[in-house]
C-alpha positions in Angstrom: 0.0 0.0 0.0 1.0 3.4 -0.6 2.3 5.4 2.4 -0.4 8.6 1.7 -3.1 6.0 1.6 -2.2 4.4 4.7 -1.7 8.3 6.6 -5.4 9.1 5.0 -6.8 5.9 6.7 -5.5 6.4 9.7 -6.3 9.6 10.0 -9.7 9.3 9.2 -10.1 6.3 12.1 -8.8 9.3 14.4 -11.0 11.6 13.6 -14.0 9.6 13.7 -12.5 8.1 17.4 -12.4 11.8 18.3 -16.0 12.6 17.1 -17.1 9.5 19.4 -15.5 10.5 22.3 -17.0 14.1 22.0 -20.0 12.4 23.0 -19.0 10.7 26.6 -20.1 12.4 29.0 -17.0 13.4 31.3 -19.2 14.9 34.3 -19.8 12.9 37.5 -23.5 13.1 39.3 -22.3 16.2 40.8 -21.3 17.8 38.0 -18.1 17.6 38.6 -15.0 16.4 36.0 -14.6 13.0 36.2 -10.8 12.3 36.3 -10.0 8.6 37.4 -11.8 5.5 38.4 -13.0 4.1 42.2 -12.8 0.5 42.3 -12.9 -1.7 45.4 -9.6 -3.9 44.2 -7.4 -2.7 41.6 -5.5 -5.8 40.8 -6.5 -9.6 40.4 -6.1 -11.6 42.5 -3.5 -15.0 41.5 -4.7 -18.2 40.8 -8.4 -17.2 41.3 -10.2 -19.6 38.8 -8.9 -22.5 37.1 -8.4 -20.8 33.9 -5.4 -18.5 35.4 -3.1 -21.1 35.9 -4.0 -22.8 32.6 -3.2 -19.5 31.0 -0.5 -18.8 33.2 1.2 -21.9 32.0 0.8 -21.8 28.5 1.8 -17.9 28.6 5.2 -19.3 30.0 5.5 -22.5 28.6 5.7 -20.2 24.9 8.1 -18.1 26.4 11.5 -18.7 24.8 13.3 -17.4 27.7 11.8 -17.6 31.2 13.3 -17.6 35.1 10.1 -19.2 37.3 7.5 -17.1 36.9 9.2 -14.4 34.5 9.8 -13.6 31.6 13.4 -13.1 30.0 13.8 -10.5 27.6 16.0 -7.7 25.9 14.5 -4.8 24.4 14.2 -5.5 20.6 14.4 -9.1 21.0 11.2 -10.1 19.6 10.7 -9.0 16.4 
């Protein structure tokens, strides 16, 4: 594809992401701006389910480099 082509897509899938989020409405129930999140836990929990660990595994097990439970990489290495 042609580099002009690919800047004009892009560009329009911006604008139109813009246009939508002109439309959320950014005020709280007080009117106030709404500028982060309250949640009652803000990370998960490990090994909750059955499907973690199965994912958990697989994640690592495709992981051409590992140490335990991390992973072993060098910036640019996967390409």
């Amino acid at each position: 594809m042609d580099k002009k082509v690919i800047e004009k897509e892009a560009k329009g899938i911006l604008d139109k992401f813009a246009k939508a989020l002109e439309r959320v409405d950014s005020k709280d129930s007080d009117g106030g701006d709404l500028v982060f999140v309250d949640r009652d836990e803000f990370e998960r929990e490990e090994g909750k389910g059955e499907k973690c660990w199965e994912f958990k595994e697989k994640f690592l097990g495709n992981a051409p480099r590992r140490d335990g439970d991390f992973l072993v990489a060098e910036k640019g290495g996967w390409k």
